[in-house]
CHARMM-style PDB file with segment names, atoms N, HN, CA, C and O in Angstrom:
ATOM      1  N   UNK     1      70.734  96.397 106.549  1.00  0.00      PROA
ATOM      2  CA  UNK     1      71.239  96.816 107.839  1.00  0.00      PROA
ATOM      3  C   UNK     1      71.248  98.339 107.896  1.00  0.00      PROA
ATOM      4  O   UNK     1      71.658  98.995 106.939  1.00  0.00      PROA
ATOM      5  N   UNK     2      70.883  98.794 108.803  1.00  0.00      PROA
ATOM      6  HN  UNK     2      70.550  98.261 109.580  1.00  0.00      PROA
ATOM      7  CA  UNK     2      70.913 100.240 108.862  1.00  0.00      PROA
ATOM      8  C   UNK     2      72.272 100.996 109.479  1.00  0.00      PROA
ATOM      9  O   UNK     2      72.204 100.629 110.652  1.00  0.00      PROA
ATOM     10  N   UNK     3      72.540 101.185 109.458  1.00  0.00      PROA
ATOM     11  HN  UNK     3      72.595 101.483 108.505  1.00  0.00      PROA
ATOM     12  CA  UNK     3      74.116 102.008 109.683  1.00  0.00      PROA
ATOM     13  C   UNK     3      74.255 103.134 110.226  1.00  0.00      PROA
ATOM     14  O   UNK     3      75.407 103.510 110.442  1.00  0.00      PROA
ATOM     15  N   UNK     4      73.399 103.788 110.514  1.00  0.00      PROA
ATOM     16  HN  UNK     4      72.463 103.483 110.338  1.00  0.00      PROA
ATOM     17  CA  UNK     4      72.894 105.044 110.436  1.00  0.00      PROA
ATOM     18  C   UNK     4      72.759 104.816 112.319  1.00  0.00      PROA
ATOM     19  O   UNK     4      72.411 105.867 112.857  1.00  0.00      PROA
ATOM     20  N   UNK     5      72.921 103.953 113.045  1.00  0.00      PROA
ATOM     21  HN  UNK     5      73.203 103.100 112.608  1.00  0.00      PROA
ATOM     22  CA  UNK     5      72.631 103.199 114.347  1.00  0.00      PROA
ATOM     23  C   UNK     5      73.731 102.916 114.537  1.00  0.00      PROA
ATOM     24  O   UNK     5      73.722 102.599 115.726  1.00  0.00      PROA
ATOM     25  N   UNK     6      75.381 102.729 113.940  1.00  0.00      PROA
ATOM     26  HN  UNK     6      75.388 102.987 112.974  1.00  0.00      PROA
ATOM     27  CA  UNK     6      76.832 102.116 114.361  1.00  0.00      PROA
ATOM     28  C   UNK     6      76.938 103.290 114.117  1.00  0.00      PROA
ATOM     29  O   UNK     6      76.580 104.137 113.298  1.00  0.00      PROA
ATOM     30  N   UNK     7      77.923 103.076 115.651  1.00  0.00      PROA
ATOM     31  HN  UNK     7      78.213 102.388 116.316  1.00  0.00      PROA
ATOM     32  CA  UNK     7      78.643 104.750 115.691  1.00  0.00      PROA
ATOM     33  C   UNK     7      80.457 103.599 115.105  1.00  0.00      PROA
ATOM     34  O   UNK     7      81.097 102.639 115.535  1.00  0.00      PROA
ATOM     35  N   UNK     8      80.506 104.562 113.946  1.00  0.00      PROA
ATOM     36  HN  UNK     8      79.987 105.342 113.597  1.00  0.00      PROA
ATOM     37  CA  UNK     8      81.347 103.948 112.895  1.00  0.00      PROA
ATOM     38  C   UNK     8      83.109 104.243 113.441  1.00  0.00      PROA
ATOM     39  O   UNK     8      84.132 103.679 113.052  1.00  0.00      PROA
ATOM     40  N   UNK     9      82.939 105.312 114.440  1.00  0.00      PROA
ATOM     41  HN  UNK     9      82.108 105.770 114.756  1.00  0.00      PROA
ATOM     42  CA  UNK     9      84.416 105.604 114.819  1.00  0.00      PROA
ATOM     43  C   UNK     9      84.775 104.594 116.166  1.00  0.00      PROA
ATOM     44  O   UNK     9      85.912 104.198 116.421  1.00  0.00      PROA
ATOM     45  N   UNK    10      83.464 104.246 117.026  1.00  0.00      PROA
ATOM     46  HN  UNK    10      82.540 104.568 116.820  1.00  0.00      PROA
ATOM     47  CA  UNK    10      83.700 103.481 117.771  1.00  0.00      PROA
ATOM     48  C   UNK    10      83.767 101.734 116.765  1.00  0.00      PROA
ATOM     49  O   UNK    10      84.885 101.235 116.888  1.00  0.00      PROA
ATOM     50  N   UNK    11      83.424 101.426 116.455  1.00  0.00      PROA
ATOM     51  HN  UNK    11      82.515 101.832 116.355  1.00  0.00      PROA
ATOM     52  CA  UNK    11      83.620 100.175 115.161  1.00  0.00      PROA
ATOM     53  C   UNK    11      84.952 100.059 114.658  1.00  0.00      PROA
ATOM     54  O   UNK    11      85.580  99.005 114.562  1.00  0.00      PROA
ATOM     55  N   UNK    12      85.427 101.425 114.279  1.00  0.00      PROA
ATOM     56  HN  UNK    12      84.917 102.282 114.357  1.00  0.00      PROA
ATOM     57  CA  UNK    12      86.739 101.261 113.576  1.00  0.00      PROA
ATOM     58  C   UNK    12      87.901 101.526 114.511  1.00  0.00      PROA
ATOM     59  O   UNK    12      89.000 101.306 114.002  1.00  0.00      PROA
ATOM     60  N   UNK    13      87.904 102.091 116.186  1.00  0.00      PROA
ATOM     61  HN  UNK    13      87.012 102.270 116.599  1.00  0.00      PROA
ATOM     62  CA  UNK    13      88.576 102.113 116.739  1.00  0.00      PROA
ATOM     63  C   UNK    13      88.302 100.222 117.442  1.00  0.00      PROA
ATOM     64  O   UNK    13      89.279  99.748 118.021  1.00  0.00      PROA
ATOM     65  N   UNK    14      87.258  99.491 117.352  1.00  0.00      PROA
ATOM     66  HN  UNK    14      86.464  99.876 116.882  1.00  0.00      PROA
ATOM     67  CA  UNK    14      87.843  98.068 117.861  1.00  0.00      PROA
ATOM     68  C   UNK    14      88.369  97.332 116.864  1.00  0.00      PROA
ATOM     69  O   UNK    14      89.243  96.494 117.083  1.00  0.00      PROA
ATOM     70  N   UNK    15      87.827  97.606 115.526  1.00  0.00      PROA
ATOM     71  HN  UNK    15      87.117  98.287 115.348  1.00  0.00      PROA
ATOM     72  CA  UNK    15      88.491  96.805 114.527  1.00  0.00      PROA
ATOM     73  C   UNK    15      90.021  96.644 114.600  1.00  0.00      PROA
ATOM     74  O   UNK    15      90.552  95.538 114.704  1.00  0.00      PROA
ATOM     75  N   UNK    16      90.817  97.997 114.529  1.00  0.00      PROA
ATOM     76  HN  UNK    16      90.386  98.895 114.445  1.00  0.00      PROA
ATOM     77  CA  UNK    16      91.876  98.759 114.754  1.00  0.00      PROA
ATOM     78  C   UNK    16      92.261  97.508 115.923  1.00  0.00      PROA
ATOM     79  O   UNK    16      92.800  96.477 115.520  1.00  0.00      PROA
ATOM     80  N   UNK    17      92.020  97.647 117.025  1.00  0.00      PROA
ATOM     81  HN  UNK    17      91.583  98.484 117.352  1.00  0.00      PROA
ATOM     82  CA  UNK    17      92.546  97.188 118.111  1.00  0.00      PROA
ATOM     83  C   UNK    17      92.565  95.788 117.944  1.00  0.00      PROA
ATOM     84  O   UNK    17      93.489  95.171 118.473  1.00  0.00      PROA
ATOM     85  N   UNK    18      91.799  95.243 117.371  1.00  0.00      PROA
ATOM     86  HN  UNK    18      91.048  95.745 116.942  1.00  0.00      PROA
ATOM     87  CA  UNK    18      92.157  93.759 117.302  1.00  0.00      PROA
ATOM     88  C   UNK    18      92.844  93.158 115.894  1.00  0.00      PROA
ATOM     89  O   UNK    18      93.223  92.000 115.720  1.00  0.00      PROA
ATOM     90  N   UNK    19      92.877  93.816 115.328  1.00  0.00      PROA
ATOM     91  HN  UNK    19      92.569  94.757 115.469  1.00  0.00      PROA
ATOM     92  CA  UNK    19      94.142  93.968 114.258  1.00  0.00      PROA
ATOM     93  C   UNK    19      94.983  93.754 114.572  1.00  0.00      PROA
ATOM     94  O   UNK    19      95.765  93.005 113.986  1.00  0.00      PROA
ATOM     95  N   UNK    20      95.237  94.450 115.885  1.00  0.00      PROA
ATOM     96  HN  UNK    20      94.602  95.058 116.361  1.00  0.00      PROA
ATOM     97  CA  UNK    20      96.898  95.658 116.132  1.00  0.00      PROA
ATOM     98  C   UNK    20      97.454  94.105 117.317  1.00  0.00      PROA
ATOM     99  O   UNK    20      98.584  93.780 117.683  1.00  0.00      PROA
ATOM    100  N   UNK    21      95.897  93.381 117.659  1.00  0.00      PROA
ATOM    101  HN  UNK    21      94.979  93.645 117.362  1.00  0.00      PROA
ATOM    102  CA  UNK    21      96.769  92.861 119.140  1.00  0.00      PROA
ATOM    103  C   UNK    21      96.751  91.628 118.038  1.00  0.00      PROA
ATOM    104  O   UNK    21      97.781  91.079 118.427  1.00  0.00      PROA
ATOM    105  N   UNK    22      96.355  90.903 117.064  1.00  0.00      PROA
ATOM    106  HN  UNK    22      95.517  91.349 116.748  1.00  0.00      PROA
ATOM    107  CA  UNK    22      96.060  89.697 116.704  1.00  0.00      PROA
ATOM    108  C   UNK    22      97.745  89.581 115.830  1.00  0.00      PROA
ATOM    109  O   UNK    22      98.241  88.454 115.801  1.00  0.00      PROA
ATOM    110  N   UNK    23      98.662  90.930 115.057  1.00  0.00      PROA
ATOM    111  HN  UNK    23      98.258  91.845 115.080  1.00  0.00      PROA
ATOM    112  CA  UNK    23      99.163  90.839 114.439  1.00  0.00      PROA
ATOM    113  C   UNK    23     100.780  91.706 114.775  1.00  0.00      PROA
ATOM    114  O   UNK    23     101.825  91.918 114.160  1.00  0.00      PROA
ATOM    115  N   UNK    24     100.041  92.098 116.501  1.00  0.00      PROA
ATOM    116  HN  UNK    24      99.192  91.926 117.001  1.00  0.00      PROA
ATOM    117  CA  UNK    24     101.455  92.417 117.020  1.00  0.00      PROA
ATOM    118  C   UNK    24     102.345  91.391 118.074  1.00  0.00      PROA
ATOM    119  O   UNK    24     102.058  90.519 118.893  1.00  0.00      PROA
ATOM    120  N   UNK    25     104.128  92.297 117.333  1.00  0.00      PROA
ATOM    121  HN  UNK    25     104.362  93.006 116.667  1.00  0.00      PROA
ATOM    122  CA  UNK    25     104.514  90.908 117.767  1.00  0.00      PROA
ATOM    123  C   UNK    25     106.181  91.520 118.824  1.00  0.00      PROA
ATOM    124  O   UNK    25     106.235  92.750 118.829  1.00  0.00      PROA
ATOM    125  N   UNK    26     107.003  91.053 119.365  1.00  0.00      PROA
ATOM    126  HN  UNK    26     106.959  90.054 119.361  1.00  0.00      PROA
ATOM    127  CA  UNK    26     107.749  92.151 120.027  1.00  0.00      PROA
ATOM    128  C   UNK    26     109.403  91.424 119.428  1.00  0.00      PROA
ATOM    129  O   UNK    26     110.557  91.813 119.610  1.00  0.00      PROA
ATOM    130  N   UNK    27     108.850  90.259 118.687  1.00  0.00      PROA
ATOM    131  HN  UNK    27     107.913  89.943 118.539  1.00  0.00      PROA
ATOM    132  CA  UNK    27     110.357  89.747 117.638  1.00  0.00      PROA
ATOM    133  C   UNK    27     110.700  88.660 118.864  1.00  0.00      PROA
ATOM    134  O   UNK    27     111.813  88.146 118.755  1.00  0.00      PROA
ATOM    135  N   UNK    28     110.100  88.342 119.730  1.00  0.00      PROA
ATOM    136  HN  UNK    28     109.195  88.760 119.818  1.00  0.00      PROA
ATOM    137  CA  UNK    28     110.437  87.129 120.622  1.00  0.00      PROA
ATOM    138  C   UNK    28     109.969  85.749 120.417  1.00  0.00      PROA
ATOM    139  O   UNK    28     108.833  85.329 120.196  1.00  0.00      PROA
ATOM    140  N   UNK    29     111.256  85.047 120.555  1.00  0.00      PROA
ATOM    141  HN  UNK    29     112.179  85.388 120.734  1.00  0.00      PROA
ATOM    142  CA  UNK    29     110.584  83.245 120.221  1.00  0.00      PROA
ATOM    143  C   UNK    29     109.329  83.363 120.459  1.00  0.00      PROA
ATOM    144  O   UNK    29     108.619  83.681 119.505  1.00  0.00      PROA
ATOM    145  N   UNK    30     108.836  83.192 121.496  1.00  0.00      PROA
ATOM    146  HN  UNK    30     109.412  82.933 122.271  1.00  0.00      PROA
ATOM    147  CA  UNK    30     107.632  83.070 122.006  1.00  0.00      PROA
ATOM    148  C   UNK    30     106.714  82.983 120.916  1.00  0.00      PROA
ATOM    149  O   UNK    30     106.332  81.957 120.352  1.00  0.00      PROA
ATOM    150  N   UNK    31     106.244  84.752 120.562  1.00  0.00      PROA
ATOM    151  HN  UNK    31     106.553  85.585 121.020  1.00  0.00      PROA
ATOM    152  CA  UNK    31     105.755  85.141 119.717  1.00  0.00      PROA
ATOM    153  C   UNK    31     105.383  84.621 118.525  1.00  0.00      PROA
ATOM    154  O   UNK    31     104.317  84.296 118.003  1.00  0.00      PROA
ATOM    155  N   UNK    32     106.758  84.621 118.162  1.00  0.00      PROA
ATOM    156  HN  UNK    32     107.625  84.885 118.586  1.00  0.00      PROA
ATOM    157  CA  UNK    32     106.814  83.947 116.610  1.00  0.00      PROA
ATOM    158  C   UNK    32     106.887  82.302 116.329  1.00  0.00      PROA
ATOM    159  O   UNK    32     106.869  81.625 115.301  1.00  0.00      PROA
ATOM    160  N   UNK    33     106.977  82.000 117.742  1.00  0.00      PROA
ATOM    161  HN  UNK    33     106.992  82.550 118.577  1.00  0.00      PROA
ATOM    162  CA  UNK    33     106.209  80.072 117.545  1.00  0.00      PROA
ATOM    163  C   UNK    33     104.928  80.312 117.369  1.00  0.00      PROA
ATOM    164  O   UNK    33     104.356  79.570 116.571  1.00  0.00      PROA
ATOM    165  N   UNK    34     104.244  81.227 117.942  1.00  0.00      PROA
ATOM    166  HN  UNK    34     104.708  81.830 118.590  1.00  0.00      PROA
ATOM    167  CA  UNK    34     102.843  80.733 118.322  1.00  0.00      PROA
ATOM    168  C   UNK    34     102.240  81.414 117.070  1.00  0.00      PROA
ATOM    169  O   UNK    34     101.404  80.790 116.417  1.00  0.00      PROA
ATOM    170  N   UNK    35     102.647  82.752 116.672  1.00  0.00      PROA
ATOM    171  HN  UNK    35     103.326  83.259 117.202  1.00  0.00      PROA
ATOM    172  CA  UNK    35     102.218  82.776 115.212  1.00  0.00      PROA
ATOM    173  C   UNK    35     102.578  81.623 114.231  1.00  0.00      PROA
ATOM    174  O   UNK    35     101.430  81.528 113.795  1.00  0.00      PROA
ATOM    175  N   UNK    36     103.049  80.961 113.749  1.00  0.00      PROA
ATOM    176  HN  UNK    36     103.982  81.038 114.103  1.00  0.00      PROA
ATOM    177  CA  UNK    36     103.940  80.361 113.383  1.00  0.00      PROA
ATOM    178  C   UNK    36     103.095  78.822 113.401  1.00  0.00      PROA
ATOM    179  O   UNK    36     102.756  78.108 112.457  1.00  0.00      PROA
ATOM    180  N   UNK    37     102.956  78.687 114.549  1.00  0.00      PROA
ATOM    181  HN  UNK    37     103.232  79.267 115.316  1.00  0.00      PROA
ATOM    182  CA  UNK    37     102.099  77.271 114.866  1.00  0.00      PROA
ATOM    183  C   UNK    37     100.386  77.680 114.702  1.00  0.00      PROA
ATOM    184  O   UNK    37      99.604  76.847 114.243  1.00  0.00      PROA
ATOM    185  N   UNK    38     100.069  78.630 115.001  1.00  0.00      PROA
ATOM    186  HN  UNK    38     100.704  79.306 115.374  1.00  0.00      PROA
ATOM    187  CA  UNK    38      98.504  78.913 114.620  1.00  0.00      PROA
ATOM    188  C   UNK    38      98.622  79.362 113.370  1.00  0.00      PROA
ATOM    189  O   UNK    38      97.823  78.491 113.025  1.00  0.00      PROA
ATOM    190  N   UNK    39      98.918  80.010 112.169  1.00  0.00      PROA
ATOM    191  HN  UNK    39      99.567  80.717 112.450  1.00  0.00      PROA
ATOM    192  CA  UNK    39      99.161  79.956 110.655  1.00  0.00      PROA
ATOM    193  C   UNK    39      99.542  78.784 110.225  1.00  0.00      PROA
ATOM    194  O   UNK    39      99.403  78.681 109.006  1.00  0.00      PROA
ATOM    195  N   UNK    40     100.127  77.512 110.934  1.00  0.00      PROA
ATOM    196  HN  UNK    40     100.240  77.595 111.924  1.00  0.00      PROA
ATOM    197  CA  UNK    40     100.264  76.642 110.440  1.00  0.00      PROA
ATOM    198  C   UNK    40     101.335  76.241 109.036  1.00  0.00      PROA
ATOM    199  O   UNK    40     101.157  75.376 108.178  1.00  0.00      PROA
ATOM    200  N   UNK    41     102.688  77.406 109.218  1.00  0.00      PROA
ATOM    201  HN  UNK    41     102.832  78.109 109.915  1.00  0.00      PROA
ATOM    202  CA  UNK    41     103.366  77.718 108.117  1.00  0.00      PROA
ATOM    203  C   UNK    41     104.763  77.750 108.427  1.00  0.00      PROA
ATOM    204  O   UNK    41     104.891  77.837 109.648  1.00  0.00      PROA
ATOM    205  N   UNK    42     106.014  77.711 107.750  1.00  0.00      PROA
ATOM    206  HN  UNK    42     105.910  77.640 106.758  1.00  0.00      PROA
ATOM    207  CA  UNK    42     106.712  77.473 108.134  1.00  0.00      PROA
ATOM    208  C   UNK    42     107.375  79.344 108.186  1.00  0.00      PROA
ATOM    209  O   UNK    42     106.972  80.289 107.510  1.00  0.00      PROA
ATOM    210  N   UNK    43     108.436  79.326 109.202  1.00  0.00      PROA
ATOM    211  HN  UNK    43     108.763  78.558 109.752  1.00  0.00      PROA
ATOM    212  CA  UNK    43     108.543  80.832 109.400  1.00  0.00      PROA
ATOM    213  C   UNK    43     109.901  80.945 108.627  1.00  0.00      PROA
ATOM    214  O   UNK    43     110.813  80.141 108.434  1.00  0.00      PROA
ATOM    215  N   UNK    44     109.623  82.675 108.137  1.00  0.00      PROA
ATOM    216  HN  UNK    44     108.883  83.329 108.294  1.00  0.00      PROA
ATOM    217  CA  UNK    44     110.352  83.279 107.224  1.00  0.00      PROA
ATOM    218  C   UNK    44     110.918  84.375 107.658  1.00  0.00      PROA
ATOM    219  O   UNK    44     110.239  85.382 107.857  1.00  0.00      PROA
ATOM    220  N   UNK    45     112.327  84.345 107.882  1.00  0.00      PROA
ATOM    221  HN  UNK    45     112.878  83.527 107.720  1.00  0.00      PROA
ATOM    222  CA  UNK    45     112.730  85.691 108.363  1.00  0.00      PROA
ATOM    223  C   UNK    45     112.929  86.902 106.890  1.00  0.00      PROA
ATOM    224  O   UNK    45     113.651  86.759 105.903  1.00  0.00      PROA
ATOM    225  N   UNK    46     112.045  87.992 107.217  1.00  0.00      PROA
ATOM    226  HN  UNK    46     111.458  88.108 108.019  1.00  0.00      PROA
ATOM    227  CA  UNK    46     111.991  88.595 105.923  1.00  0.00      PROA
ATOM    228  C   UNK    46     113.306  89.341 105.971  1.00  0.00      PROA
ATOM    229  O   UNK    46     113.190  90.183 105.080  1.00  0.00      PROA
ATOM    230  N   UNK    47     114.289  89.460 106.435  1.00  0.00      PROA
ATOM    231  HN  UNK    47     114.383  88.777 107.158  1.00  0.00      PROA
ATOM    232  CA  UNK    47     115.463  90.260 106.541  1.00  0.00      PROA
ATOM    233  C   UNK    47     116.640  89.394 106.317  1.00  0.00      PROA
ATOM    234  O   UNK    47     117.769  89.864 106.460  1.00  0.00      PROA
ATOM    235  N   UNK    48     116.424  87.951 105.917  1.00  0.00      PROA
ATOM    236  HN  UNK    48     115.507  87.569 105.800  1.00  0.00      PROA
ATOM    237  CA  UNK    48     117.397  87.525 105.272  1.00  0.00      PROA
ATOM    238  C   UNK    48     116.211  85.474 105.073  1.00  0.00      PROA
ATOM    239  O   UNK    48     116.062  84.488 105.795  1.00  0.00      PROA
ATOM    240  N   UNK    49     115.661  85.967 103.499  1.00  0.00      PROA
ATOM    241  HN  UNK    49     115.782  86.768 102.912  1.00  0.00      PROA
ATOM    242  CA  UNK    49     114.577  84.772 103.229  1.00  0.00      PROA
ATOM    243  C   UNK    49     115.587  83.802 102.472  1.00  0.00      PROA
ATOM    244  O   UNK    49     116.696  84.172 102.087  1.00  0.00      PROA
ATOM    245  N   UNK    50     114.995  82.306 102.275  1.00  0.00      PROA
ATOM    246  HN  UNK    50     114.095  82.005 102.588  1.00  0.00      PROA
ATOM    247  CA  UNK    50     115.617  81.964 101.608  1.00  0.00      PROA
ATOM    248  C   UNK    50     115.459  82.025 100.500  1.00  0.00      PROA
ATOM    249  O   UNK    50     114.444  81.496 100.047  1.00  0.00      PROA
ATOM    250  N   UNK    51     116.334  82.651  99.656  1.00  0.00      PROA
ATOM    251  HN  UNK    51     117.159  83.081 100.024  1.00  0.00      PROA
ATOM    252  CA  UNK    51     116.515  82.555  98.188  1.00  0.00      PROA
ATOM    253  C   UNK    51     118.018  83.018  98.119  1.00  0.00      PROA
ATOM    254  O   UNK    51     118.798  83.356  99.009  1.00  0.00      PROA
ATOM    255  N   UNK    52     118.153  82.916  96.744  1.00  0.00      PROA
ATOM    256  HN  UNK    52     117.519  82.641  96.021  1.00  0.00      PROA
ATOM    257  CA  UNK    52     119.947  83.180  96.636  1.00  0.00      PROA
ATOM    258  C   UNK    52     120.283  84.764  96.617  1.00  0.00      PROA
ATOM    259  O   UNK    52     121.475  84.989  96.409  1.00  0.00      PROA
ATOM    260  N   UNK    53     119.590  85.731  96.768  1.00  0.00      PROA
ATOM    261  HN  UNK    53     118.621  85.548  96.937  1.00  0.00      PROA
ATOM    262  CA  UNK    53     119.979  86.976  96.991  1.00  0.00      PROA
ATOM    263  C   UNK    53     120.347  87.039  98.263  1.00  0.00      PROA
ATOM    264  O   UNK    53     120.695  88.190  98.530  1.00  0.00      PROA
ATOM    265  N   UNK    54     120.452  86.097  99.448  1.00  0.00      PROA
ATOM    266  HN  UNK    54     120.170  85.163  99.232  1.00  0.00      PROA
ATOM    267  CA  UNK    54     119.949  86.618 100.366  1.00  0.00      PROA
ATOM    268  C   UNK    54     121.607  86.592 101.239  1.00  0.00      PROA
ATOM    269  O   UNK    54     121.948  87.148 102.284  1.00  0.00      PROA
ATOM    270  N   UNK    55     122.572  85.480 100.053  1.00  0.00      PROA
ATOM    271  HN  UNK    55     122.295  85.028  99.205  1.00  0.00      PROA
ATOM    272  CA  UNK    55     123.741  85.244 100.422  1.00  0.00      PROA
ATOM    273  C   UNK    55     124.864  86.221  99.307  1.00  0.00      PROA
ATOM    274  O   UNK    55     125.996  86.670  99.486  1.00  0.00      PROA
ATOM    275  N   UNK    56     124.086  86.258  98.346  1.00  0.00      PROA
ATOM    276  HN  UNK    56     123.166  85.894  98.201  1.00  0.00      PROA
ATOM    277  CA  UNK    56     125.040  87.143  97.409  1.00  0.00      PROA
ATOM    278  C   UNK    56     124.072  87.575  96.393  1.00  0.00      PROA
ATOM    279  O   UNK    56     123.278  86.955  95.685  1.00  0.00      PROA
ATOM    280  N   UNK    57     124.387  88.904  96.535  1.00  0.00      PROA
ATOM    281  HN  UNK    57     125.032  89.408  97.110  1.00  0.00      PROA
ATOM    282  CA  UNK    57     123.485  90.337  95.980  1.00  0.00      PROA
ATOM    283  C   UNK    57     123.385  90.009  94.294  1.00  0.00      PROA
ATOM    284  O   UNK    57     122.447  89.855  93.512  1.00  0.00      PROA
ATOM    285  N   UNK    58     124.973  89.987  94.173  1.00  0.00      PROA
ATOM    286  HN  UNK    58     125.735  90.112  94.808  1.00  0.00      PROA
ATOM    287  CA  UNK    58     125.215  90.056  92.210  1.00  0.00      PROA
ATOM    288  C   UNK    58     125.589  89.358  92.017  1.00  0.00      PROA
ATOM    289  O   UNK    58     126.814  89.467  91.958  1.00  0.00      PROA
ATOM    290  N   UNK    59     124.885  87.644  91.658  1.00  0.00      PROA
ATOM    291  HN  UNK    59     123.890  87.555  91.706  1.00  0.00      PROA
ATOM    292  CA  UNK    59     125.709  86.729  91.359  1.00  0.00      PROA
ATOM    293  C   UNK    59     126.233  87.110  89.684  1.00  0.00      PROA
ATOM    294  O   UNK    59     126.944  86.226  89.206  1.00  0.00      PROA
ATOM    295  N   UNK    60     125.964  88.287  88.781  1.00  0.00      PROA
ATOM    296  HN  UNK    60     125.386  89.005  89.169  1.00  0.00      PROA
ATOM    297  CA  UNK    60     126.784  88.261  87.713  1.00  0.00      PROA
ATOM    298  C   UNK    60     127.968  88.865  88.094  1.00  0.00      PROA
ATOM    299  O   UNK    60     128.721  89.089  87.145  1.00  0.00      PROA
ATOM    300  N   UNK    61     128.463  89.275  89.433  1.00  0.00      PROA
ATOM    301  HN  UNK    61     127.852  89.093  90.204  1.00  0.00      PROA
ATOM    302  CA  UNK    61     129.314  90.100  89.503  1.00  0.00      PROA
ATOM    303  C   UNK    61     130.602  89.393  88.959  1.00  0.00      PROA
ATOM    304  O   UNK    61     130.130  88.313  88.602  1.00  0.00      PROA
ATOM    305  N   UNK    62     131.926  89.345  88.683  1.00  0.00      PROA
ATOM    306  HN  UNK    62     132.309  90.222  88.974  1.00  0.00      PROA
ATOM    307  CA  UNK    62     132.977  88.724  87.580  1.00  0.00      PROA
ATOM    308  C   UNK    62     133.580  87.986  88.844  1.00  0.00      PROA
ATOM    309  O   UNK    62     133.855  86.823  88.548  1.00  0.00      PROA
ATOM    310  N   UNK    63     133.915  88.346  90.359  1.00  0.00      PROA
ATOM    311  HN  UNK    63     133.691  89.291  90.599  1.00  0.00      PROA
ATOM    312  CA  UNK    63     134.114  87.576  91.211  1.00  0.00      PROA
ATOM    313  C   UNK    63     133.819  86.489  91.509  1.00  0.00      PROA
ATOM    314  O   UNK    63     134.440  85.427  91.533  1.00  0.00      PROA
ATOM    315  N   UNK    64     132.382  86.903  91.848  1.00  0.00      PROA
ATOM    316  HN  UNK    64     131.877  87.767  91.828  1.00  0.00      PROA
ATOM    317  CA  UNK    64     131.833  85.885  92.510  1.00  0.00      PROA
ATOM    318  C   UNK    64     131.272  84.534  91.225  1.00  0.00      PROA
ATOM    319  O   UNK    64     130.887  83.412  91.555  1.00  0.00      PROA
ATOM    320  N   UNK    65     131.375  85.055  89.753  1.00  0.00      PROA
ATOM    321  HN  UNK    65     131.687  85.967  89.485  1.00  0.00      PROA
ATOM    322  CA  UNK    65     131.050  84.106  88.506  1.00  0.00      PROA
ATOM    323  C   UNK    65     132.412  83.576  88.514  1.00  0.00      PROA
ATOM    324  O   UNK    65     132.323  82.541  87.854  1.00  0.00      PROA
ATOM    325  N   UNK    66     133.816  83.735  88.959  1.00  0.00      PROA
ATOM    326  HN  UNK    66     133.887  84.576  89.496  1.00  0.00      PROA
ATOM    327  CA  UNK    66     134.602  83.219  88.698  1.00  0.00      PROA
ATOM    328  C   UNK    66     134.595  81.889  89.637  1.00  0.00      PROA
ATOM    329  O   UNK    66     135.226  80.923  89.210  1.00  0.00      PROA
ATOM    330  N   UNK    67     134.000  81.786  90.749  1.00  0.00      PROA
ATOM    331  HN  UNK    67     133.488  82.571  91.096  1.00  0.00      PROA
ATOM    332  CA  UNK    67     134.003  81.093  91.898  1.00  0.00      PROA
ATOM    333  C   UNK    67     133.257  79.946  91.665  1.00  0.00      PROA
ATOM    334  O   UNK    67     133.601  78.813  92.002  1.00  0.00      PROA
ATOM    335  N   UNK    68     132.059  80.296  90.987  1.00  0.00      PROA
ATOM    336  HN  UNK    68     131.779  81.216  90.713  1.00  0.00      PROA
ATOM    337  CA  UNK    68     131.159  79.618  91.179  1.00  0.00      PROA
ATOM    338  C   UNK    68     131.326  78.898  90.003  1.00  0.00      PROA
ATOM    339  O   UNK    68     130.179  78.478  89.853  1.00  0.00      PROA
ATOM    340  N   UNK    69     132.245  78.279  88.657  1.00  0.00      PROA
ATOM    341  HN  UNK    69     133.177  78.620  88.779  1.00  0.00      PROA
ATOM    342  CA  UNK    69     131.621  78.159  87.456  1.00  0.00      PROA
ATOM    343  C   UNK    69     132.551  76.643  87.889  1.00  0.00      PROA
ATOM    344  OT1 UNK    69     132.553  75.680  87.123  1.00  0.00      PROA
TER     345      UNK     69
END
């Protein structure tokens, strides 16, 4: 392929743009069903995921080991 024929800034300004619209999102249901249902995955809020940090930071802390044992 010759390359030397793609004007490479116009290429990387559409790449850019369909990046930006395929993977932008404004945090509305909407949004995040339809990502959600076209990935075909179950959704993850990254600001509180499930795992056990997500309810308590230090589970060695002496408190919260007293609670739990």
């Amino acid at each position: 392929m010759d390359f030397s024929k793609i004007d490479m800034g116009e290429l990387g300004r559409h790449l850019f743009s369909k990046i930006l619209k395929a993977t932008a999102s404004d945090g509305n249901y909407e949004d995040i069903k339809t990502e959600v249902d076209r990935k075909d995955v179950m959704y993850v809020d990254e600001s509180f995921p499930p795992n056990e940090f997500s309810l308590i930071s230090d589970w060695e802390d002496d408190e919260v080991y007293d609670k739990i044992k």
